[in-house]
C-alpha positions in Angstrom: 0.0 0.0 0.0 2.8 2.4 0.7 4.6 1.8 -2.2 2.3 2.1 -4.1 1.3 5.7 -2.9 4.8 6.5 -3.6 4.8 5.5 -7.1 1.3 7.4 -7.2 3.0 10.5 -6.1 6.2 9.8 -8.2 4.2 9.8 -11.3 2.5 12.9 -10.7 5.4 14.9 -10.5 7.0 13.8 -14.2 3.9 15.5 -16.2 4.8 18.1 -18.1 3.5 21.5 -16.5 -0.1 23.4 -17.4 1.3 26.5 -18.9 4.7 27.0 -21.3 6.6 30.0 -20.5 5.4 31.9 -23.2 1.9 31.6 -22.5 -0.3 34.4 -20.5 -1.2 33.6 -17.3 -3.4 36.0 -16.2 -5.3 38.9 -17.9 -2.9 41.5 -17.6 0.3 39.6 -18.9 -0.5 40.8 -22.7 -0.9 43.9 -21.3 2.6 44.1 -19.2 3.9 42.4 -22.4 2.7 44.9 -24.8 4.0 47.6 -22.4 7.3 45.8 -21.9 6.9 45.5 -18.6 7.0 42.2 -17.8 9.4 41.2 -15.7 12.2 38.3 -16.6 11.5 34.9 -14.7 14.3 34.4 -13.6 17.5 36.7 -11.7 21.0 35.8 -11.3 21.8 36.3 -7.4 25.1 37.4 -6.1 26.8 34.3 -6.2 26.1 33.5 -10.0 23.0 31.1 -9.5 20.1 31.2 -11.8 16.9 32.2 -9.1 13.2 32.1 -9.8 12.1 36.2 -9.7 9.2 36.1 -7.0 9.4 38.8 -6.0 9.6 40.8 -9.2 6.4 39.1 -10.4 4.1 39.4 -7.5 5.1 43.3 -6.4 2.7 45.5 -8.2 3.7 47.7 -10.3 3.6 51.5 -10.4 
């Protein structure tokens, strides 16, 4: 039973995700997009790592 909740969970994790990273997901990224004001997904932090921009993407914007 427990192993095979694991290889439940396993398999859920390997499917591709919902939306592609050019895709809008909400109603005002073709607007920020238009605008160019999107921001970029991703930052590179002070010691040269690739970091997801979360902050960036939920502050509002002036």
């Amino acid at each position: 039973m427990l192993l095979a909740s694991v290889v439940v969970l396993a398999m859920g994790g390997c499917r591709k995700p919902l939306l592609a990273t050019g895709e809008e997901r909400s109603q005002f990224d073709r607007y920020d997009r238009v605008r160019e004001q999107d921001p970029s997904p991703y930052y590179m932090d002070e010691f040269g790592r690739r970091r997801p921009n979360l902050r960036g993407r939920l502050l509002p914007r002036e």
